[in-house]
N, C-alpha and C positions, 0 to 999 in steps of 0.2 A: 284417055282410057286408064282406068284402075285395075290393077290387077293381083293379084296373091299366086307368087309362086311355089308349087308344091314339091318334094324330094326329087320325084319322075322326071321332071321339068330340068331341076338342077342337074342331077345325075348327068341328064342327057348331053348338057352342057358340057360338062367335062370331059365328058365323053369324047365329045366332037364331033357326036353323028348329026347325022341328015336333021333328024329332030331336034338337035340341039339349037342348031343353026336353025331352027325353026323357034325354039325357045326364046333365043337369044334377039332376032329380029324385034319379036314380043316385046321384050324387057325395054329393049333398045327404044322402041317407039312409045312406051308408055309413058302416063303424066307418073302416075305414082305408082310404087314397086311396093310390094307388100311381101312379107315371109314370115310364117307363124314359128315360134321358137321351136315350138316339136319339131319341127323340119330338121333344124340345125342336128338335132340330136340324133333320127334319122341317116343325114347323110355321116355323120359320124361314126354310128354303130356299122355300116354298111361298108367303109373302108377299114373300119378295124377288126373287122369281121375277115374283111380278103386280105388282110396282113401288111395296110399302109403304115406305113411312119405316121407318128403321132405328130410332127413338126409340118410331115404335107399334109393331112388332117386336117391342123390347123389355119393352116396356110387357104384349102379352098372352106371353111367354115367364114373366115378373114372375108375373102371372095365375097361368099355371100353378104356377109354383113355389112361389106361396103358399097353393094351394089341396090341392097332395098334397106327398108322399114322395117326391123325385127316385131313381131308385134306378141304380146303376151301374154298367156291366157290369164283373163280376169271373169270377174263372174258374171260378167255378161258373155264373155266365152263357152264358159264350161257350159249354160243353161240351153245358149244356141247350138252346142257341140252336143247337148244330148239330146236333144230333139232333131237334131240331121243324123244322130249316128242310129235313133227309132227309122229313119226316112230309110236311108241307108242298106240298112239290114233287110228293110223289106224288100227295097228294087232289087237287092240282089238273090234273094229267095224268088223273088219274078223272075229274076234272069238263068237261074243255075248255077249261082256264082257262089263261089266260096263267102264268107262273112267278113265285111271289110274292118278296117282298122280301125280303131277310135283317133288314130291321127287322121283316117279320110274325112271323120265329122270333125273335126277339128280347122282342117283345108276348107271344109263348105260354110260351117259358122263362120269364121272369117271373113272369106269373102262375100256373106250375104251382111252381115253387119256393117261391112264397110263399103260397100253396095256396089261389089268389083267383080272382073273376073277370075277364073282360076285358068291358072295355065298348067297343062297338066296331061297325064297319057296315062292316068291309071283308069282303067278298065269301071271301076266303082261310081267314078264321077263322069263320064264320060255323057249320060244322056240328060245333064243339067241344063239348063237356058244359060247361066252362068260359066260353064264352060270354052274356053279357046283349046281345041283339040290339036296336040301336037303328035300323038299316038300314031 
């Protein structure tokens, strides 16, 4: 199984929660790990936002990169990133839901180009086929 892991995914990891360990089983079993560069940047701003050290920042960015495939938007990214983040925007006008991020079309173009799943607990992706719900 292929799969692209998204910030929520990783967070959770580090975390150590329940989902985490649910993340991590994922990664563990998979053929191939996938992780879009936006992500990296992501879990970056989100720890230096709560006041990490820039060296342990590093250190789980490191994590990541050693654990999957960095993969990087090109323009066959960006074209499938804005036609899921059209997709996107509407399920969640269905749903009630705030307006997702252009890194959530970002996580979905990904893994439908590379014809994987997403591992993931955000709320936006959640009612895909390509989805593994760690939420």
């Amino acid at each position: 199984m292929k799969i692209v892991v998204d910030t929520y995914a990783w967070i959770e990891i580090f975390v150590g929660s329940e989902k985490g360990q649910k993340a991590k089983d994922y990664i563990e079993k998979a053929t191939e790990v996938y992780t879009p560069d936006t992500v990296l940047a992501e879990v970056a701003r989100k720890y230096l936002r709560e006041g990490m050290k820039e060296d342990d920042v590093r250190d789980r960015l490191q994590l990541i990169t050693e654990a999957s495939d960095i993969r990087p938007i090109n323009n066959e990214v960006a074209l499938e990133s804005a036609r899921s983040y059209t997709l996107l925007v509407s399920e969640a006008k269905n749903r009630g839901q705030k307006a997702p991020s252009l890194f959530d079309a970002i996580i979905l173009a990904s893994a439908r180009l590379l014809e994987a799943n997403i591992l993931t607990g955000d709320e936006h992706l959640k009612s895909f086929h390509e989805t593994l719900w760690v939420g």
